[in-house]
N, C-alpha and C positions, 0 to 999 in steps of 0.2 A: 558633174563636170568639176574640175577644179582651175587655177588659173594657172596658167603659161609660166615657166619656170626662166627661156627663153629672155621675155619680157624685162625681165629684174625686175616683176613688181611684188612678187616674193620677196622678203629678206626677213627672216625670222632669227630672232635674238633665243637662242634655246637656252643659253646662261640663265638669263633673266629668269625665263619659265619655272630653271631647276631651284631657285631660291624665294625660300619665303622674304620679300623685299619689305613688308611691314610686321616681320615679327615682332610679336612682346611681348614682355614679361609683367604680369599681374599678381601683387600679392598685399595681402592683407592678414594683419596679425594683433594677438591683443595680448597682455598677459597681466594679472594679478597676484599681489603676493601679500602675505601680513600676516595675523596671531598676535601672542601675546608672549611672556618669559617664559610660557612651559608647550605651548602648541605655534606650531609654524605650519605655513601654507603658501604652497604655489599653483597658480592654475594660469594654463595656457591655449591659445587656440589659434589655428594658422591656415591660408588658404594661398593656395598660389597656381596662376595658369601661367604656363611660360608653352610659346610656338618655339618649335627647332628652325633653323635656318634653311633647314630642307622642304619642302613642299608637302603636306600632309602629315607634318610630324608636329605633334603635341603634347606636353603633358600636364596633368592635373592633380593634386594633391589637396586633401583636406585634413585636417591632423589636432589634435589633442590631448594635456598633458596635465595632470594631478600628480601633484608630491604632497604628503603630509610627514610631519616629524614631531615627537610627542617624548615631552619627557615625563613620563607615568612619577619616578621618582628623584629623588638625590642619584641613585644607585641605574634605575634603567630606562633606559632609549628604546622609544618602539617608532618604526615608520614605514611608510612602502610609497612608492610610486608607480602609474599607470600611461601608459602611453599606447595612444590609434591612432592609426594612420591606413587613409584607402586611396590609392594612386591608381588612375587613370592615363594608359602611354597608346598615343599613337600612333603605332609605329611603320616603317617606311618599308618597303619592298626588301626582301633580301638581294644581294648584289647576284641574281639570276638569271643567267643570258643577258645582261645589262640592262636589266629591267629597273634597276633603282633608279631614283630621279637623277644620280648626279652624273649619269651616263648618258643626259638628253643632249649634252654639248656634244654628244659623236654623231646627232643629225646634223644634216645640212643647214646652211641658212635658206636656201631656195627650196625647201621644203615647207609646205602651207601646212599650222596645225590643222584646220577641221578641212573637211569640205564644205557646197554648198546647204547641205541640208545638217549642218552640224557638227557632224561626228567626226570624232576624233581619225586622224589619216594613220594607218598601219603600213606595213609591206604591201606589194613591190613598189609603192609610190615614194614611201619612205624607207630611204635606205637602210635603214636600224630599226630595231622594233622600238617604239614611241611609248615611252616609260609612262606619260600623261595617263594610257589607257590602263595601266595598274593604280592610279594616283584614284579616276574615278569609276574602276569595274573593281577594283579588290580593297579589304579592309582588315585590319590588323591590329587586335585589340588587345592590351593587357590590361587586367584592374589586377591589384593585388591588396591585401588586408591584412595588416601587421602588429601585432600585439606584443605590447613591450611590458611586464609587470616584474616588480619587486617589491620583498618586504626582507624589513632586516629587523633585528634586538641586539642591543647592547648591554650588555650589566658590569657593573663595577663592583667587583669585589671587595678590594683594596685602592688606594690612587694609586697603585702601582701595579695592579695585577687586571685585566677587563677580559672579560670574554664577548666574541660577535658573532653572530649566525645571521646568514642570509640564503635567500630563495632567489628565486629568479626564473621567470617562463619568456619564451620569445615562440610567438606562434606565426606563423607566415602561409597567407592562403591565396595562392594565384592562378589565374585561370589566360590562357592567349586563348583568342577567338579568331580564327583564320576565316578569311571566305574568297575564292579568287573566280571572280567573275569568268563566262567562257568567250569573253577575247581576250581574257590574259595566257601570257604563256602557260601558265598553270593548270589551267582550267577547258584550255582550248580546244583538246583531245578527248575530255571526259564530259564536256558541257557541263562545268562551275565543278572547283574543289573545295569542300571543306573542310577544314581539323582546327578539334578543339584538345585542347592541352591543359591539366590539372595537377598542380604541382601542391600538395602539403606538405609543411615541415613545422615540429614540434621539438623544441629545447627544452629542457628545465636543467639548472644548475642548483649546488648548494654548496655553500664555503663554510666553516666551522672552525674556530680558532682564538686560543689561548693568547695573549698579547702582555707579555711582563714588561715593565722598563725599571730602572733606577738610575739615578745621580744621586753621588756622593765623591764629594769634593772634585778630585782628579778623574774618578772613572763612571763612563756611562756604558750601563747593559742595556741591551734592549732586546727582548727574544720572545718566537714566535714558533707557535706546536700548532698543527691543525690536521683536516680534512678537506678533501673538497670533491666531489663527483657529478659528474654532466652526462646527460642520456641524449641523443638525438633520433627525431623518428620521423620517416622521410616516406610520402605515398608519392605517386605518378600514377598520370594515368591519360592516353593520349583516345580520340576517337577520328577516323576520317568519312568522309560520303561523296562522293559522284552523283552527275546527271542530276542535276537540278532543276526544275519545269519554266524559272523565270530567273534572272539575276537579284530582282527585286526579294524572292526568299531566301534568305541566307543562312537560316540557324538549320542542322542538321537534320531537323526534322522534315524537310522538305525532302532532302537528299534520294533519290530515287534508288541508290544502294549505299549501304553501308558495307567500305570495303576494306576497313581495319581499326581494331582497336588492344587496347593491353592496359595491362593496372599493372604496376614494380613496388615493391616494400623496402625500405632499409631501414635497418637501426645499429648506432654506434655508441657504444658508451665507453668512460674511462673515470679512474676510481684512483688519487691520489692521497697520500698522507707524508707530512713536510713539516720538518722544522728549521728554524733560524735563528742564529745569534749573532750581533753585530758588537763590538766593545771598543770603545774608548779612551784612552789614556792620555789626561792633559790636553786635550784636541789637535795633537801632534799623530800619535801613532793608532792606526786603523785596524783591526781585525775580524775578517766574519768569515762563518763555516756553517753552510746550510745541507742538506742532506732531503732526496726526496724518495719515495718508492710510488710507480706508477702502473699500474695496471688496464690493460687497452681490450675491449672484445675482437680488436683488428686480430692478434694473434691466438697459437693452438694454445692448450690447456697445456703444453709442455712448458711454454716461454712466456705465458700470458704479463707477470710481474719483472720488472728491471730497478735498480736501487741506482741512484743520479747525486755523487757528490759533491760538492766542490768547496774551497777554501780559497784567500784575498786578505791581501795589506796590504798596508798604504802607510808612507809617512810624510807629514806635512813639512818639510826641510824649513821653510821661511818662517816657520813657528820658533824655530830654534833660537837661544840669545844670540848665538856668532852671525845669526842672518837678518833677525826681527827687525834690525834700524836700518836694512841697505837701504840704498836710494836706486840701484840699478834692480836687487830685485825684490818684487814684489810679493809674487806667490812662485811658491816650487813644490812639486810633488811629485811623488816616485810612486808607484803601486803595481801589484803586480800580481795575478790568477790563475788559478788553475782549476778545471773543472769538467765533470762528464754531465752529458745530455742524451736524451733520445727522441727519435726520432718515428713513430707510427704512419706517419703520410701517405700512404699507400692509397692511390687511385679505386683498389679493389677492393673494398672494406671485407670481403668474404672470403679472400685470398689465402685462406689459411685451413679452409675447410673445401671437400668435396661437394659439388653440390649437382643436382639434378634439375632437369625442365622434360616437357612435353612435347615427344615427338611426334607427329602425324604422317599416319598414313595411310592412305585410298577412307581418309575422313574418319579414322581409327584413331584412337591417341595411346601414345604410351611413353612410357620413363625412358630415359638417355641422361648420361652423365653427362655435363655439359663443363665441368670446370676439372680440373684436379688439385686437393687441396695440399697444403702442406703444414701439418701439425705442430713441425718444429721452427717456424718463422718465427722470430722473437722482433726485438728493438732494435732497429738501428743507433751504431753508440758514437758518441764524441767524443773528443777528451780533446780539451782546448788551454794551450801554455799563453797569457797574455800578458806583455809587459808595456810599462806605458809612463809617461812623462809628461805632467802638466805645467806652465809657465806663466807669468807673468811678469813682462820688463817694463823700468819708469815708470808706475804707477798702473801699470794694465793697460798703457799704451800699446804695447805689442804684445799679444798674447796668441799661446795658443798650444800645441798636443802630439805627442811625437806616440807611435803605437806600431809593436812589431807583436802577430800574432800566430803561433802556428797551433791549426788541425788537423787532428787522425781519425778519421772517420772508420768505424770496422763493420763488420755484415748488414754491407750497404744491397739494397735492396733491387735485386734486376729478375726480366723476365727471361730465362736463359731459353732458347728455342727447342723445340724436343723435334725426335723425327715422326716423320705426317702417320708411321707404320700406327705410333702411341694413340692415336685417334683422340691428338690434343698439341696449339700449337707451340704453346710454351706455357712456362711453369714460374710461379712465382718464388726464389729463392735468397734466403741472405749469403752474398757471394760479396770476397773480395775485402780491399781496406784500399782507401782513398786521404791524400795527403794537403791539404791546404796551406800554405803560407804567406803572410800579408805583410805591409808596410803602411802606414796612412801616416803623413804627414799634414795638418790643418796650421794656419797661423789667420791670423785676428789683428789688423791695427785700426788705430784710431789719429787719422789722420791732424784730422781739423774737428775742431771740436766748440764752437761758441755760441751763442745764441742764434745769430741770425744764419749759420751755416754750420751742418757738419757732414763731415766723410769720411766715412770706414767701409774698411775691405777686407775680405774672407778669401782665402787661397787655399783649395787643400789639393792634396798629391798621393795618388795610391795606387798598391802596386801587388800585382796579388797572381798568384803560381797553384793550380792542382794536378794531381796525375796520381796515378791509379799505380799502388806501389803492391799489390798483392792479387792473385784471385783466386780461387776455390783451387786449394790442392798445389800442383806444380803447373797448370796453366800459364800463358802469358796472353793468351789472347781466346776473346769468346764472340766470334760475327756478330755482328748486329741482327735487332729483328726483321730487319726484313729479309734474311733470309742470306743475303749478299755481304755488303764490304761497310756499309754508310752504319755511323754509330755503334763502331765494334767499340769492346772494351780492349783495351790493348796497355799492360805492364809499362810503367816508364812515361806513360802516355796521358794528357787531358783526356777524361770522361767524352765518349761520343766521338772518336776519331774515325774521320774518313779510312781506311785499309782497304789497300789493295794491291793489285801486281803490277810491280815497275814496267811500264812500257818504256819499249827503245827508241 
């Protein structure tokens, strides 16, 4: 039985229920440092429980950290540092038929949590499904293990000439533990679900690079030659089970069937070499011209390498005699850019190649093309004009940055739709040139300024215009993917434009 709703002596606070009301946060940390003039050392170690505000949410972190720095000579620097860390997240329902805790506020108040013998109250008693019973039939667990390591060498050639090389791994190893009890929505049709989810992912980098400077009188060089390449290597791997004999067994191996699983591979890599020079004259007038060439496995063996330049001045105005003694202004400066970039970012790292998967049938497997590549996908390119204007008035009492900037974006990257005959739904191609232009205006005072008070304020104002000034060919317009009007590309037009037919 339960009690009379009639009554009022129901009135159930479901707020309350959905919030952790005594969470906190727990952490303890220690850290040590020292050596001597040629060996340095850092060692650290950290612990933290912090509860989320929501009802079953927790998390946990233990973590540790070694630097060493060693100066072997006059001439070379060796060092590396290490860092782990294994976090523990407990995490809350997905927001699923309103199963998360912060969906308890849509029960009634004259809905009793339990009944008499306990348990938690479901449908038709209660009007909503009772999130409580995901809080204690299901579990949702991530720990992950992160490995953070580097080692660098420094050598001095000359004091003016040093070379540095560095390493670098970042290993990341996580695993979600699902298990959803069968009174949960989840589980309630299959009597308990489980899935477990395994995520690898392996980095390493390496940078390599020449580092000249000099001063001599009036002029400073400073210039920089190098390499640098980074590999990334990515497992998945998900498992699910059904019909489990008790709630109280959770881990898969109970699971009465196992009704899906899959492993995914990815690797990306990219392969840079860059120079720099920056020069100085009188520390008035600025100039630098860096140059890079970047190579991406994103694209075909056509387009793989793109060459990225760009050049910058600056002149320091208030440096000058006719300025250096105002009293109105302080600092001035003019400078101005120009420069191309690229752009790889592509959702599909394999977007460039055809690729194949396993088709089944009547419990037979066989090959099917499942992508269509495209060989000629290159870099998407910038080229960006910036000019800009720094200040200072009365002393840097008011200060602040005046910035007008325009970009030309060209074979920018979209998935053009093919027809359903090509038995593929669209195709990834560099289509089109896209037009950026900005305003930002920033200013800085200082209002009050004395000991026992001060006040400053930051303002800034920005104003910024794209549209799609070109597309494959004589085109002006290419539907969106869904097939329809929503996210067409449209000439003249912002990126993503609703199109469609004038209704009367």
């Amino acid at each position: 039985g339960h009690s009379d709703w009639r009554t009022l002596e129901t009135d159930t606070d479901w707020e309350k229920l959905a919030f952790n009301e005594d969470s906190k946060t727990r952490m303890v940390d220690f850290n040590a440092s020292g050596g001597n003039d040629r060996t340095r050392f850092y060692l650290s170690g950290a612990y933290m429980n912090q509860d989320g505000i929501l009802v079953g949410n927790n998390f946990k972190r233990i973590s540790a950290r070694i630097n060493l720095d060693h100066d072997a000579t006059n001439k070379l620097k060796i060092g590396f540092s290490l860092g782990l860390t294994r976090s523990l997240g407990n995490r809350v329902s997905y927001d699923n038929d309103f199963s998360t805790p912060i969906q308890l506020v849509a029960l009634s108040p004259v809905t009793p949590v339990r009944d008499l013998n306990g348990n938690l109250y479901d449908r038709p008693v209660a009007t909503y499904y009772n999130g409580l019973i995901e809080l204690e039939n299901a579990s949702y667990l991530s720990t992950i293990y992160r490995n953070l390591g580097s080692a660098y060498l420094n050598y001095k050639f000359t004091k003016n000439l040093v070379f540095k090389t560095e390493f670098g791994v970042d290993l990341q190893n996580q695993s979600d533990d699902q298990y959803f009890g069968s009174r949960t929505i989840n589980g309630e049709a299959t009597n308990g679900y489980g899935q477990f989810d395994g995520f690898k992912a392996f980095t390493y980098n390496t940078n390599n690079y020449f580092n000249y400077t000099r001063n001599a009188g009036k002029h400073d060089l400073d210039f920089t030659l190098g390499m640098s390449f980074q590999k990334l290597s990515v497992d998945e791997s998900r498992i699910t089970g059904e019909d489990f004999p008790d709630d109280d067994l959770q881990t898969l191996a109970s699971a009465g069937r196992i009704t899906g699983g899959y492993t995914e591979k990815e690797d990306y890599s990219i392969l840079s070499y860059f120079a720099r020079a920056n020069y100085k004259f009188d520390n008035k007038y600025l100039f630098a011209a860096s140059g890079r060439i970047d190579g991406s496995s994103v694209f075909g063996v056509n387009n793989r390498y793109g060459f990225f330049p760009s050049v910058s001045a600056g002149w320091i105005i208030s440096e000058e005699n006719f300025l250096n003694t105002s009293k109105l202004i302080s600092f001035l400066k003019i400078r101005a850019s120009y420069g191309t970039s690229g752009s790889d970012g592509v959702a599909n790292r394999f977007a460039s190649r055809t690729t194949y998967g396993s088709a089944k049938h009547n419990n037979t497997s066989g090959l099917a093309t499942s992508q269509l590549g495209n060989p000629d996908l290159k870099w998407e390119r910038s080229k960006q004009l910036d000019i800009g204007l720094d200040f200072g008035l009365w002393n840097n009492r008011l200060s602040g940055e005046i910035d007008y900037y325009t970009r030309n974006t060209d074979d920018l990257f979209y998935n053009v739709p093919l027809p359903g005959t090509t038995g593929f739904a669209s195709w990834l191609v560099n289509i089109g040139s896209m037009k950026n232009t900005g305003f930002e205006l920033v200013l800085n005072s200082v209002n009050v300024n004395n000991k026992s008070f001060k006040w400053n304020t930051s303002v800034n104002i920005s104003k910024m215009k794209n549209e799609i000034t070109k597309l494959d060919g004589d085109q002006t317009i290419i539907p969106g993917n869904d097939g329809r009007y929503l996210n067409s590309l449209l000439v003249g037009q912002p990126i993503g434009v609703f199109y469609g037919p004038k209704f009367a």
